[in-house]
OpenMM code with the backbone's topology and positions (N, CA, C; nanometers):
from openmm import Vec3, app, unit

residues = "UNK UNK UNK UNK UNK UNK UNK UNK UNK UNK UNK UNK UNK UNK UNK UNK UNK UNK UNK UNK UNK UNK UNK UNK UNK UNK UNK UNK UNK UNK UNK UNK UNK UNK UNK UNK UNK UNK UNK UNK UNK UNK UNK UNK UNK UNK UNK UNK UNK UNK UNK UNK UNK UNK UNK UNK UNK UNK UNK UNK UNK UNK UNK UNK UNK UNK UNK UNK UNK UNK UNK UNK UNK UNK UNK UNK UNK UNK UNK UNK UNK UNK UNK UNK UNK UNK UNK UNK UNK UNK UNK UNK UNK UNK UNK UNK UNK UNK UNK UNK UNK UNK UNK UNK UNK UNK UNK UNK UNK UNK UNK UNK UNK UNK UNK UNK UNK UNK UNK UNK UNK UNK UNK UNK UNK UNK".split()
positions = [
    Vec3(3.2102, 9.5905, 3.4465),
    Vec3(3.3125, 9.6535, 3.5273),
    Vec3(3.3424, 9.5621, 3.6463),
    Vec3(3.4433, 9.5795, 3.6469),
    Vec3(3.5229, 9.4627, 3.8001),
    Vec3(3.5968, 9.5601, 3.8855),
    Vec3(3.5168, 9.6123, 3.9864),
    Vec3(3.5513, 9.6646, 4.1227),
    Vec3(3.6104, 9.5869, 4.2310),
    Vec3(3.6536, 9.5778, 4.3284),
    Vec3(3.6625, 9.5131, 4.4678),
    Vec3(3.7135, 9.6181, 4.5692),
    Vec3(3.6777, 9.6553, 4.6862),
    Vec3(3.7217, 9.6976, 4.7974),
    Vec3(3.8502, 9.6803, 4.8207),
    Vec3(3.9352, 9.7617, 4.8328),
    Vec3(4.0554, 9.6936, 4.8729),
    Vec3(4.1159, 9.7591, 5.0017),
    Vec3(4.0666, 9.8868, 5.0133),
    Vec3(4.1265, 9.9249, 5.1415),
    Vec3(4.0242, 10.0397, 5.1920),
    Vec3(4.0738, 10.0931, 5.3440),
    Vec3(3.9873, 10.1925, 5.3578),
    Vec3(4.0684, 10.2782, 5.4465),
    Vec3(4.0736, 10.4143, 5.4362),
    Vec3(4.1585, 10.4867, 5.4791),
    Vec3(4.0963, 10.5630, 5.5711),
    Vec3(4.1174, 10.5633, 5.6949),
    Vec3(4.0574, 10.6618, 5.8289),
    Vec3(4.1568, 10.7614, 5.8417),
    Vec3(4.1418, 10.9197, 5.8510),
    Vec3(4.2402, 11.0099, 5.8660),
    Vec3(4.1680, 11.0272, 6.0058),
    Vec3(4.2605, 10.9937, 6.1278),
    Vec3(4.2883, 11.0205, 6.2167),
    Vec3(4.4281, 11.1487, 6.3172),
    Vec3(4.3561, 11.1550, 6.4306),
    Vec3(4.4577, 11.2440, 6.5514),
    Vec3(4.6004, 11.1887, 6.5478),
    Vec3(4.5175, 11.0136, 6.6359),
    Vec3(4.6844, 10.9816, 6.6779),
    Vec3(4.7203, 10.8248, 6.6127),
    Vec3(4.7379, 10.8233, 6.5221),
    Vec3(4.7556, 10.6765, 6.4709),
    Vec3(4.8165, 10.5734, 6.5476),
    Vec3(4.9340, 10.6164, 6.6374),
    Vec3(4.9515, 10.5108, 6.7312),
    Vec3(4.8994, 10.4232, 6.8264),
    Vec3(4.8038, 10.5386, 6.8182),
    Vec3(4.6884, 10.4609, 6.9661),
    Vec3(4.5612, 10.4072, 6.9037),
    Vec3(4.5322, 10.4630, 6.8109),
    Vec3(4.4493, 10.3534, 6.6587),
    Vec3(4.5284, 10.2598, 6.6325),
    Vec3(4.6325, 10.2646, 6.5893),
    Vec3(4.7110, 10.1339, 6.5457),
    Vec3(4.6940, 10.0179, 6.6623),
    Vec3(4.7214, 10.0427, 6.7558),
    Vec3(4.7244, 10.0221, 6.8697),
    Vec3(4.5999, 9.9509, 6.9271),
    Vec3(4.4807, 10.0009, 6.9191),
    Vec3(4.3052, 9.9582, 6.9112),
    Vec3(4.2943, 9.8737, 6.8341),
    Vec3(4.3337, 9.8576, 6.7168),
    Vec3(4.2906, 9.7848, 6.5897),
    Vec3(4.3222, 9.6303, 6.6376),
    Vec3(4.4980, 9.6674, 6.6597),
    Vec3(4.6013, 9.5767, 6.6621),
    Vec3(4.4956, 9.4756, 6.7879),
    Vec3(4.5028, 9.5475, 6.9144),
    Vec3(4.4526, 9.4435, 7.0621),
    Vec3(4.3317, 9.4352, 7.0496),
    Vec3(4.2225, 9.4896, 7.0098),
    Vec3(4.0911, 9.4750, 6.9993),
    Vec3(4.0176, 9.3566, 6.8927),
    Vec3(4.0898, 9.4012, 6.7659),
    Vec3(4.0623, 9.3226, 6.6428),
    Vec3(4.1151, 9.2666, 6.5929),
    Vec3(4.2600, 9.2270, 6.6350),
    Vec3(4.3155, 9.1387, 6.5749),
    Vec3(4.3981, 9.1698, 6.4689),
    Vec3(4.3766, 9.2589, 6.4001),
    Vec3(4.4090, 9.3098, 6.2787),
    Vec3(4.6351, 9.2968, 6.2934),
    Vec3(4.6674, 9.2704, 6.1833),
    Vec3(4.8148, 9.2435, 6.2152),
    Vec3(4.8071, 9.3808, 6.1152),
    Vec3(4.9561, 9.4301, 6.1704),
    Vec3(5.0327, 9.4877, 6.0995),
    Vec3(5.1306, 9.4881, 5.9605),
    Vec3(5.0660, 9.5903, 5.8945),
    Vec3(5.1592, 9.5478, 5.7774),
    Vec3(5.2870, 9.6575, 5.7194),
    Vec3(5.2477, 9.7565, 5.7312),
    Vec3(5.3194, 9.8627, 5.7342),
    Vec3(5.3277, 10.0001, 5.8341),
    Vec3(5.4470, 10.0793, 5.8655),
    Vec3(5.3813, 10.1411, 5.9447),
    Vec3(5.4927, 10.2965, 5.9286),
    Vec3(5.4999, 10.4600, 5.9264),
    Vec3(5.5818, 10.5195, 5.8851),
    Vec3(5.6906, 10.5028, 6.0422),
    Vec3(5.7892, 10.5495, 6.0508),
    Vec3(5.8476, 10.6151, 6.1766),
    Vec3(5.8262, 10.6874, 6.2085),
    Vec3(5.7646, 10.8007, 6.1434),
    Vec3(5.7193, 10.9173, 6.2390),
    Vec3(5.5291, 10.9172, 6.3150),
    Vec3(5.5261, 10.7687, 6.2830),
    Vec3(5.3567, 10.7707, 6.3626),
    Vec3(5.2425, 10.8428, 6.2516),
    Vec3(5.2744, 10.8757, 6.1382),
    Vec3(5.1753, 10.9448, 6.0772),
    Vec3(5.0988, 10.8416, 6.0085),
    Vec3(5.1520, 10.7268, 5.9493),
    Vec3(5.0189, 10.6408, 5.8648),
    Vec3(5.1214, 10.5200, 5.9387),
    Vec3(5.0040, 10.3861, 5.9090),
    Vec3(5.0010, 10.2369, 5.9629),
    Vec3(4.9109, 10.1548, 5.8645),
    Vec3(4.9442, 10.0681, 5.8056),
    Vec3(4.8289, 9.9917, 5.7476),
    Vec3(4.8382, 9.8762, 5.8495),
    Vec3(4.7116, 9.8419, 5.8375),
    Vec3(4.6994, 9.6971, 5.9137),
    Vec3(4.6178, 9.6051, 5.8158),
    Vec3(4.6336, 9.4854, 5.7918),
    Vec3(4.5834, 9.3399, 5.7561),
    Vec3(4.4443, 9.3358, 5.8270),
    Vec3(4.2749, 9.3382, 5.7756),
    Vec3(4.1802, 9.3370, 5.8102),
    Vec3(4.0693, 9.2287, 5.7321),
    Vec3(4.1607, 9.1068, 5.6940),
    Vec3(4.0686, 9.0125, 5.6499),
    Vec3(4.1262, 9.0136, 5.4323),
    Vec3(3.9969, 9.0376, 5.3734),
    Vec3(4.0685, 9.0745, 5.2288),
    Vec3(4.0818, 9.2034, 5.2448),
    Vec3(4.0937, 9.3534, 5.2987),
    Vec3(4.0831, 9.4576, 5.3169),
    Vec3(4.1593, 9.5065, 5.3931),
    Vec3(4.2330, 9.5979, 5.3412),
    Vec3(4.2818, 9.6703, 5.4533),
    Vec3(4.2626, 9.7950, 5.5411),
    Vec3(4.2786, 9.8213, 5.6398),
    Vec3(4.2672, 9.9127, 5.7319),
    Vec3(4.3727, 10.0394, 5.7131),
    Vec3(4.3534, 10.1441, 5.6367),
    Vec3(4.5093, 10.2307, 5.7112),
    Vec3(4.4574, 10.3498, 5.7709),
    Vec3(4.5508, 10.3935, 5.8435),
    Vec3(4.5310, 10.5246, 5.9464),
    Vec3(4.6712, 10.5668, 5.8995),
    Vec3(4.5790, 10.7517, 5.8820),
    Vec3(4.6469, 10.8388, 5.8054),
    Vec3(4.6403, 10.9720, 5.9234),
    Vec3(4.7321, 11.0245, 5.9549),
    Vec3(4.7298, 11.1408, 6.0220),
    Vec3(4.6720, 11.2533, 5.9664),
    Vec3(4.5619, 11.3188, 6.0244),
    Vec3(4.4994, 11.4306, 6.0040),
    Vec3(4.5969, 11.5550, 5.9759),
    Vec3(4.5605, 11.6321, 5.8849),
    Vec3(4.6366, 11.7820, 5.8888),
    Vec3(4.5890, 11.8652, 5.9689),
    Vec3(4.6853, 11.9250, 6.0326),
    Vec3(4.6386, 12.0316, 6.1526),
    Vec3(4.5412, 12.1384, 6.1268),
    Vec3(4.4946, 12.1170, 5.9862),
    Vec3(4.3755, 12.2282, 5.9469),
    Vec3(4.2557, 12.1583, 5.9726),
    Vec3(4.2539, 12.0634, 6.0063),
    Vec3(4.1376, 12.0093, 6.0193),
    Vec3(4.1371, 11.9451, 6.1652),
    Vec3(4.1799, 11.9955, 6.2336),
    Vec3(4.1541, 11.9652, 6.3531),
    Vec3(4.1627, 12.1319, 6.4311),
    Vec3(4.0252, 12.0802, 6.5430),
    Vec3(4.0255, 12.2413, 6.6333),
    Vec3(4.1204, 12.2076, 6.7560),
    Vec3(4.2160, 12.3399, 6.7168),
    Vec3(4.3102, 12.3908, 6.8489),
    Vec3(4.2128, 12.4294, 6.9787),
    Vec3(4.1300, 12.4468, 6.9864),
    Vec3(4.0457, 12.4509, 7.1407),
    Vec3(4.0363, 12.3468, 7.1556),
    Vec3(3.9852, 12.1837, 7.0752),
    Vec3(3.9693, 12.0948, 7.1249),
    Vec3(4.0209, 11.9911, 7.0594),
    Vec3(4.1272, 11.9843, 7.1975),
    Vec3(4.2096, 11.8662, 7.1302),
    Vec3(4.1892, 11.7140, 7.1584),
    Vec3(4.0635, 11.7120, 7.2227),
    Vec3(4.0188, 11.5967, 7.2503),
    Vec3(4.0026, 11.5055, 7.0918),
    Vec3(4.0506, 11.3817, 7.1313),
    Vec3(4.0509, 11.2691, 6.9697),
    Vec3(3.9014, 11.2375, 6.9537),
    Vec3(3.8054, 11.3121, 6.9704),
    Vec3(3.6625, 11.2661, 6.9150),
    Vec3(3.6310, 11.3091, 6.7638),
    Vec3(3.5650, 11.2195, 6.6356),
    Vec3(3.5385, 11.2785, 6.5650),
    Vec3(3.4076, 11.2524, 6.5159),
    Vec3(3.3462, 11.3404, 6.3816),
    Vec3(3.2163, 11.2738, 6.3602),
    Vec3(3.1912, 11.2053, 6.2336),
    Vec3(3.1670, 11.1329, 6.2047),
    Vec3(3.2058, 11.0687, 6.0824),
    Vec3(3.0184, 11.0007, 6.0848),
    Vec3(3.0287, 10.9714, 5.9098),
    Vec3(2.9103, 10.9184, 5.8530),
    Vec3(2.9444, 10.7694, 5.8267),
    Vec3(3.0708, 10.6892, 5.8486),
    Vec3(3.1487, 10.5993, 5.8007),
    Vec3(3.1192, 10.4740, 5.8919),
    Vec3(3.0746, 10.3137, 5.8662),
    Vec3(3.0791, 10.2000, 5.9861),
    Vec3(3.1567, 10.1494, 5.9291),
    Vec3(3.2501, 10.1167, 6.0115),
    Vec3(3.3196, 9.9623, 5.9554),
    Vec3(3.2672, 9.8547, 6.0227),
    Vec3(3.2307, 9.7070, 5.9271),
    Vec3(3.2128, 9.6221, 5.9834),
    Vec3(3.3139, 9.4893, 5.9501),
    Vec3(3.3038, 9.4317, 6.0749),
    Vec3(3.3874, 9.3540, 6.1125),
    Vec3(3.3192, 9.2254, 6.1396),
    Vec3(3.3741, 9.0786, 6.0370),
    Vec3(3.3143, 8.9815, 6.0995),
    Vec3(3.3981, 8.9026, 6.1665),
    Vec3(3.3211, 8.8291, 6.2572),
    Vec3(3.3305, 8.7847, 6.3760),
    Vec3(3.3754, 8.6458, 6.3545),
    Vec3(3.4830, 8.5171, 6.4008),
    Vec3(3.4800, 8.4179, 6.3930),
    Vec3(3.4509, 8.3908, 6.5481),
    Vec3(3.3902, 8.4683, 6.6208),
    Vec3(3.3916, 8.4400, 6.7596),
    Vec3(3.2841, 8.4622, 6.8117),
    Vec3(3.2597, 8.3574, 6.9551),
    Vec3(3.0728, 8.4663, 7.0301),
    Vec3(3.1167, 8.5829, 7.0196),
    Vec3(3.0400, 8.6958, 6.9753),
    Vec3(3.0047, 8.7950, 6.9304),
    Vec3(2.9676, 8.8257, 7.1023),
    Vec3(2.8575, 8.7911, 7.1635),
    Vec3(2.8617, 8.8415, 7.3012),
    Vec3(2.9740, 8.8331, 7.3869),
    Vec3(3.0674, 8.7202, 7.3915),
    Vec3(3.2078, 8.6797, 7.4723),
    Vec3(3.2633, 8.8137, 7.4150),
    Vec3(3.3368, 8.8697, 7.2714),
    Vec3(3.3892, 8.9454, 7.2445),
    Vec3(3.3586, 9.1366, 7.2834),
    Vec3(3.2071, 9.1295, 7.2894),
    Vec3(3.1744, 9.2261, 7.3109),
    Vec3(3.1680, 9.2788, 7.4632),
    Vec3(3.1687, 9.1470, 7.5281),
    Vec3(3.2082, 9.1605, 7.6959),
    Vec3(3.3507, 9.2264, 7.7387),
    Vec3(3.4255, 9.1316, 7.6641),
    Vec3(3.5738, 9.1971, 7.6584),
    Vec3(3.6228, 9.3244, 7.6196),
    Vec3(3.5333, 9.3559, 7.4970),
    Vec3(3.5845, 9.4987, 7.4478),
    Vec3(3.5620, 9.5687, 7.5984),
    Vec3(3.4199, 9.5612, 7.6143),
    Vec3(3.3256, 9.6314, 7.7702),
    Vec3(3.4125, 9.6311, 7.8771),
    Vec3(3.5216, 9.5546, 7.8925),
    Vec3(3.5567, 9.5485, 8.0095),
    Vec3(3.6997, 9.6062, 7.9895),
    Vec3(3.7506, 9.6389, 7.8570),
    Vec3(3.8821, 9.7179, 7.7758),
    Vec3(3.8596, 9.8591, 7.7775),
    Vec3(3.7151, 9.8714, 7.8220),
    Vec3(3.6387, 10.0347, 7.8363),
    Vec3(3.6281, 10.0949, 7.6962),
    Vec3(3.5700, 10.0082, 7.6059),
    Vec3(3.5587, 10.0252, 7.4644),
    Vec3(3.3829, 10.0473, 7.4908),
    Vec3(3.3726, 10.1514, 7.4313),
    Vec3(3.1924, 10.1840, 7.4370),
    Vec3(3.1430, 10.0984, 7.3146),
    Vec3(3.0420, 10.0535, 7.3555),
    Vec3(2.9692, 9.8926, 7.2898),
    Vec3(2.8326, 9.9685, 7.3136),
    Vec3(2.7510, 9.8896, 7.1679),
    Vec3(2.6165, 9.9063, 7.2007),
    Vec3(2.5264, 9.7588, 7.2437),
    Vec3(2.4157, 9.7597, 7.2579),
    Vec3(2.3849, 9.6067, 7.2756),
    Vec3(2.3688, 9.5331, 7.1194),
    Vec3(2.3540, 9.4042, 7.1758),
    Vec3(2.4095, 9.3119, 7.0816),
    Vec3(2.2051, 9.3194, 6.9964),
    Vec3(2.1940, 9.2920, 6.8799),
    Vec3(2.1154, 9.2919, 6.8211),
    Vec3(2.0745, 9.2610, 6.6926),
    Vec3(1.9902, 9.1846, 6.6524),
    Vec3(1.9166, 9.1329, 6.4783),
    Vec3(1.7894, 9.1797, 6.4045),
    Vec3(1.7770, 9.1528, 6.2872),
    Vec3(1.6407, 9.2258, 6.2856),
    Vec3(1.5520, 9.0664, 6.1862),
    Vec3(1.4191, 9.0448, 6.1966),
    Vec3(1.3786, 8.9287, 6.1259),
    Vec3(1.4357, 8.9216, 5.9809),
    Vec3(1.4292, 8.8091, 5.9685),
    Vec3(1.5113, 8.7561, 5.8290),
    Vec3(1.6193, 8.8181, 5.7922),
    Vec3(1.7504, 8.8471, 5.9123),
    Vec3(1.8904, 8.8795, 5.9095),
    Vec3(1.9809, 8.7857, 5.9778),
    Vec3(2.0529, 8.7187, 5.8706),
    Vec3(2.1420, 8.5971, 5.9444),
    Vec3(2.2735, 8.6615, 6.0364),
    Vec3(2.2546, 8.7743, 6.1074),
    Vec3(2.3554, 8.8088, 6.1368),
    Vec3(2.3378, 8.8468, 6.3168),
    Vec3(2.3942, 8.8688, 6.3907),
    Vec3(2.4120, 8.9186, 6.5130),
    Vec3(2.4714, 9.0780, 6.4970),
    Vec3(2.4046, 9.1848, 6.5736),
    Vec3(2.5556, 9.2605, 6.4977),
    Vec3(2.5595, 9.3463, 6.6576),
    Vec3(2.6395, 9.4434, 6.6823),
    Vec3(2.6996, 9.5009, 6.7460),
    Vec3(2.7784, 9.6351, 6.7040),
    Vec3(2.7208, 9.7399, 6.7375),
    Vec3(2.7977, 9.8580, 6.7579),
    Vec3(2.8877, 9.8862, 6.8330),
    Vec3(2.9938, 9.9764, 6.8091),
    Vec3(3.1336, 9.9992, 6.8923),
    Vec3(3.2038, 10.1464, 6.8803),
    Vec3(3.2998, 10.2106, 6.9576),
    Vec3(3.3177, 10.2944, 6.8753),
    Vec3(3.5007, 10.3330, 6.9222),
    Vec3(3.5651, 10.3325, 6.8061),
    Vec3(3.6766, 10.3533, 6.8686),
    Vec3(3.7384, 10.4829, 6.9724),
    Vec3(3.8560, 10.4902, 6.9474),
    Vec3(3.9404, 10.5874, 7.1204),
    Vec3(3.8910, 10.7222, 6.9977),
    Vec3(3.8375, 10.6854, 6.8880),
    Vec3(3.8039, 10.8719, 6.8044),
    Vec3(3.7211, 10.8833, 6.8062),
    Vec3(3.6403, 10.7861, 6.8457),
    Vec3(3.5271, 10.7859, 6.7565),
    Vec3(3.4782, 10.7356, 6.6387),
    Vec3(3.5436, 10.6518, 6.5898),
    Vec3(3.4991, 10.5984, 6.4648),
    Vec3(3.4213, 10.4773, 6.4703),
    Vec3(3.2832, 10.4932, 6.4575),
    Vec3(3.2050, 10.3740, 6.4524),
    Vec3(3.1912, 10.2332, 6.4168),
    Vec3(3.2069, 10.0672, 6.4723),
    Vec3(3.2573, 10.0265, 6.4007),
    Vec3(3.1099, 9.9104, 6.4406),
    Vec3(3.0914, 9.7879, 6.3811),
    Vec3(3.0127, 9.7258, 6.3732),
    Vec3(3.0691, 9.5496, 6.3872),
    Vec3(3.0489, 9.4884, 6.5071),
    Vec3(3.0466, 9.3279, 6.4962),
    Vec3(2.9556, 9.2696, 6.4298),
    Vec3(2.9734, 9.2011, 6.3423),
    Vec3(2.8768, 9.0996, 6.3038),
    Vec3(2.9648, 8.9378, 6.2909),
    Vec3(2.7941, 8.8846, 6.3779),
    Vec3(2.8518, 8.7231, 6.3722),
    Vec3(2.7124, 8.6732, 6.2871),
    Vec3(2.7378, 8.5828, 6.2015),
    Vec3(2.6615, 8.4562, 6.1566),
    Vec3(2.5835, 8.4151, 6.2604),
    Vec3(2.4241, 8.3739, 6.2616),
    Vec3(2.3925, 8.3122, 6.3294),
    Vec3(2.3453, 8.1754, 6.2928),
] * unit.nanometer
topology = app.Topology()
chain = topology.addChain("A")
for resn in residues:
    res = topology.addResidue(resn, chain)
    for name in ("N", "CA", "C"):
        topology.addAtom(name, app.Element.getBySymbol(name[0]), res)
């Protein structure tokens, strides 16, 4: 069997302001996007990114705050210091965790979490 990843779909609040995160944070270009703000794909390497507007059944009318809880990381690699980048997010007021490896892992990685909440992960090569 021949699988490959090809995309990954986040149902989000407000896609504009995700679109928006993706776009200044990560780089990610735009590839499609509706007019009415409900879905956006973005260009994320071989993979794509899209944000899909939530149905109002699944979101609580008491709280309309954009936090959600999800079991989901995206990771993201890095062609860049991984600490330089993670300073910047920090200073974009993007909540960052510290930077960290574990023995015999060629990687640097970094926790993040977007304006919803959606967990996302730096990793650089070391």
């Amino acid at each position: 069997m021949n699988i490959s990843l090809e995309g990954i779909i986040l149902f989000v609040k407000d896609v504009p302001m995700l679109k928006a995160f993706y776009m200044q944070n990560m780089g990610l270009q735009l590839i499609e996007e509706t007019d009415d703000g409900g879905w956006a794909l973005l260009g994320a390497g071989q993979c794509t990114l899209g944000l899909h507007k939530i149905g109002l059944g699944y979101t609580a009318a008491e709280n309309p705050a954009p936090v959600c809880e999800s079991n989901t990381k995206m990771v993201f690699e890095v062609g860049e210091d991984v600490v330089a980048l993670r300073d910047k997010l920090l200073q974009a007021g993007v909540l960052m965790r510290e930077i960290k490896t574990f023995p015999n892992y060629g990687y640097w990685i970094c926790d993040g979490e977007d304006p919803e909440g959606n967990v996302f992960q730096l990793r650089q090569p070391k």
